[in-house]
N, C-alpha and C positions, 0 to 999 in steps of 0.2 A: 291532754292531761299531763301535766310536770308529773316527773319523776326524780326520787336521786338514790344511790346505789355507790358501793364503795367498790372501787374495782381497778385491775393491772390492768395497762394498756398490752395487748399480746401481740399486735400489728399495726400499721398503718398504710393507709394505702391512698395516693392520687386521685382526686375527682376535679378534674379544672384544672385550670392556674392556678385558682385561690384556697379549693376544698378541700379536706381531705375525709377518707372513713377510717374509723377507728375501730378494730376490734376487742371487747373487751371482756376480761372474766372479773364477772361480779360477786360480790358477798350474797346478793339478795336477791338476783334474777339468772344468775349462772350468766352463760356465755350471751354479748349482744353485740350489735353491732349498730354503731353511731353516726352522724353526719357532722362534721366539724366545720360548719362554714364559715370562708374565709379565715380557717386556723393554718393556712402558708402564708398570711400577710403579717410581715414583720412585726408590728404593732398588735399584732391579735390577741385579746383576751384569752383566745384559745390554744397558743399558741404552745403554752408551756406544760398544758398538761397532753399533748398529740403527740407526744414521744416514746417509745418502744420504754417496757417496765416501767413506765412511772404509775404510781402508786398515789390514786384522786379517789373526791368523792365529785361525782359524777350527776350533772341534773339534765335531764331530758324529757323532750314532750315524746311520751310513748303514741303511736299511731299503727294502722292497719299497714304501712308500709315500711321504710324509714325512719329510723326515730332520730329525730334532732336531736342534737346538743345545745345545752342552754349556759352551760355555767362546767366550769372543771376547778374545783381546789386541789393543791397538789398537797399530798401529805409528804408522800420521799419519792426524788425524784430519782435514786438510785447514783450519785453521782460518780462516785468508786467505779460498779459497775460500768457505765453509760463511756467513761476516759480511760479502761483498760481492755483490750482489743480480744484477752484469751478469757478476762471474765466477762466481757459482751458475748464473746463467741457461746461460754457456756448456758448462760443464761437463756440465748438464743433458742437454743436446744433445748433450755425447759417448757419455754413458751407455747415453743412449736411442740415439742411431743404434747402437753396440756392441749394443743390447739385441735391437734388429730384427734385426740383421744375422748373429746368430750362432743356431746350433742348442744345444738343452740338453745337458750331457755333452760336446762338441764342443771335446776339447785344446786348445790355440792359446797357446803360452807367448809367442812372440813377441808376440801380442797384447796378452797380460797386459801384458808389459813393456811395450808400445807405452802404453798406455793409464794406466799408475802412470806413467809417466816425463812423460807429459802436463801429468797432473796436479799432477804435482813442481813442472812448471815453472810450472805457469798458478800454484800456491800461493805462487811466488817472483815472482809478480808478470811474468811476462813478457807478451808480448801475447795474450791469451785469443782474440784474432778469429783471428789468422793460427793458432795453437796447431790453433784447429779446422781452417782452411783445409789443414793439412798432415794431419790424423786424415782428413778427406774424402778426400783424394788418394789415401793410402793405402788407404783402406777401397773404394776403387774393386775393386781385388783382390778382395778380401772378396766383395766383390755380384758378381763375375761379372761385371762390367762396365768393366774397363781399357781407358781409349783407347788411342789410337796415336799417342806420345809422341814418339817418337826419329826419325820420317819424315812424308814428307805420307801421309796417310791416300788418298789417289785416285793418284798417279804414283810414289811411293816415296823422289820428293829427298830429302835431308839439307841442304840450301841454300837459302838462301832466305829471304825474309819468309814469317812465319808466323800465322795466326790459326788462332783453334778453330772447328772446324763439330761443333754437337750432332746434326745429323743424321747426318753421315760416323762421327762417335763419335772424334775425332779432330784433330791439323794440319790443315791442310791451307798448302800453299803457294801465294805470288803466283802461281804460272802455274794454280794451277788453283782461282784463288777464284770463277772463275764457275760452280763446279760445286756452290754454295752460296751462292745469294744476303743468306740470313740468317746467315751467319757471323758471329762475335764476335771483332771487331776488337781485338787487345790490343798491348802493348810487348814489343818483345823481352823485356826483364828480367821478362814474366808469363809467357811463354813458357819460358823458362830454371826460372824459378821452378815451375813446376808440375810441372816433369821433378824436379828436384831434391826438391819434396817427397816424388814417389814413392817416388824411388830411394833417399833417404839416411838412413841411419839417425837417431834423433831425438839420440841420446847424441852426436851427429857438430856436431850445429848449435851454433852461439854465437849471441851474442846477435842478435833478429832484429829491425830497425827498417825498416819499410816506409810509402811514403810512401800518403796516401789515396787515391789516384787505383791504385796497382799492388790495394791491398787489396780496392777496388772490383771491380776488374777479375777478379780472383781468386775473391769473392764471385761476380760475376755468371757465370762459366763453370761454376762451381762449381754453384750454386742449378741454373742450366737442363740440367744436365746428368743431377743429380741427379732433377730431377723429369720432364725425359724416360724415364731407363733404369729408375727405382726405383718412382716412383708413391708413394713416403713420405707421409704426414700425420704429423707430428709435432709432440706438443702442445710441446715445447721449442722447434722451431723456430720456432712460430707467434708467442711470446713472445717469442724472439729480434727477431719482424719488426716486434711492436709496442713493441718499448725502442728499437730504428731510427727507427719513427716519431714516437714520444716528444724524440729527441735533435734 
């Protein structure tokens, strides 16, 4: 039975000489995965939508095994993206944490959209670091793992000077930062800014310019937080760490 499905390509992977498999997250069936035959022959029909982030609508004979690929129209192939090495690199990193963090078959339109509209924007060049910094925030949901945004995580104020404690998983406020002596000291406006990432839809934001010191600051809650609640290895992150140390 044909099927077709609008979806990012999130991987690809060798079958043969000639094959390949395609990972995809779909609008319509959530995460699948596809047989592209004979999409490494120069000449292949399939040839042009079998590429990491391209953005197709997708026909396949769904089956109890394998599902074939029949047909790929490319909507955006992401070309910006696809010719620049540190917005490949990040994108990477969206793909992949998107790839961990979701079940196979597993619906999630909002996601989809979250995730093309990313994309959209990192192709149009806008800041690919923060781009991700706002997919992490959100994707906190995802993992089962949302801090406590909107109060201190130990007393409940809404007032207050605020830093993050990864331990609390959370705020926490001036009256009760001895309740975490490793807490991570930020600015109000990283404070503000984190909330915001969660809460607001991406189609809501304009353009985003952030100074290095808040990005920092965003990275670093971000990273320890991350790797307290989730335990990730990620070969995209890892490459993210050494293009940091590179610059």
């Amino acid at each position: 039975m044909l099927e077709k499905a609008e979806g990012i390509v999130l991987r690809t992977f060798a079958y043969g000489e000639t094959n390949s498999i395609l990972k995809l997250f779909t609008r319509e069936a959530g995460k699948i995965s596809v047989m592209a035959r004979g999409a490494k022959k120069p000449k292949s029909k399939l040839a042009a939508v079998a590429q990491p982030f391209v953005n197709a609508y997708f026909l396949y004979y769904r089956s109890t095994g394998m599902k074939t690929l029949n047909q790929g129209d490319t909507i955006d192939s992401f070309r910006t993206i696809r010719y620049d090495i540190v917005r490949t690199a990040y994108a990477s990193y969206i793909v992949e944490l998107l790839d961990k963090l979701t079940e196979e078959q597993e619906k999630n339109p909002f996601l989809f959209e979250l995730v093309l509209q990313l994309l959209q924007r990192m192709n149009d060049e806008d800041d690919a670091e923060v781009l991700v910094r706002i997919f992490e925030m959100k994707m906190t949901a995802q993992a089962g793992i949302k801090p406590v945004l909107e109060e201190c995580t130990h007393c409940g104020s809404k007032e207050g000077t605020f830093h993050f404690s990864v331990k609390e998983a959370g705020f926490l406020c001036h009256r009760c930062f001895h309740v975490d002596e490793r807490r991570i000291a930020i600015q109000p406006k990283t404070v503000q800014l984190l909330r915001t990432f969660f809460h607001l839809d991406i189609g809501r934001f304009g353009d985003i310019s952030l100074s290095q010191k808040t990005k920092d600051e965003l990275r670093l809650v971000l990273d320890s937080y991350y790797q307290e609640y989730t335990g990730l290895q990620l070969k995209s992150k890892r490459f993210l760490e050494q293009m940091e140390r590179w610059e």
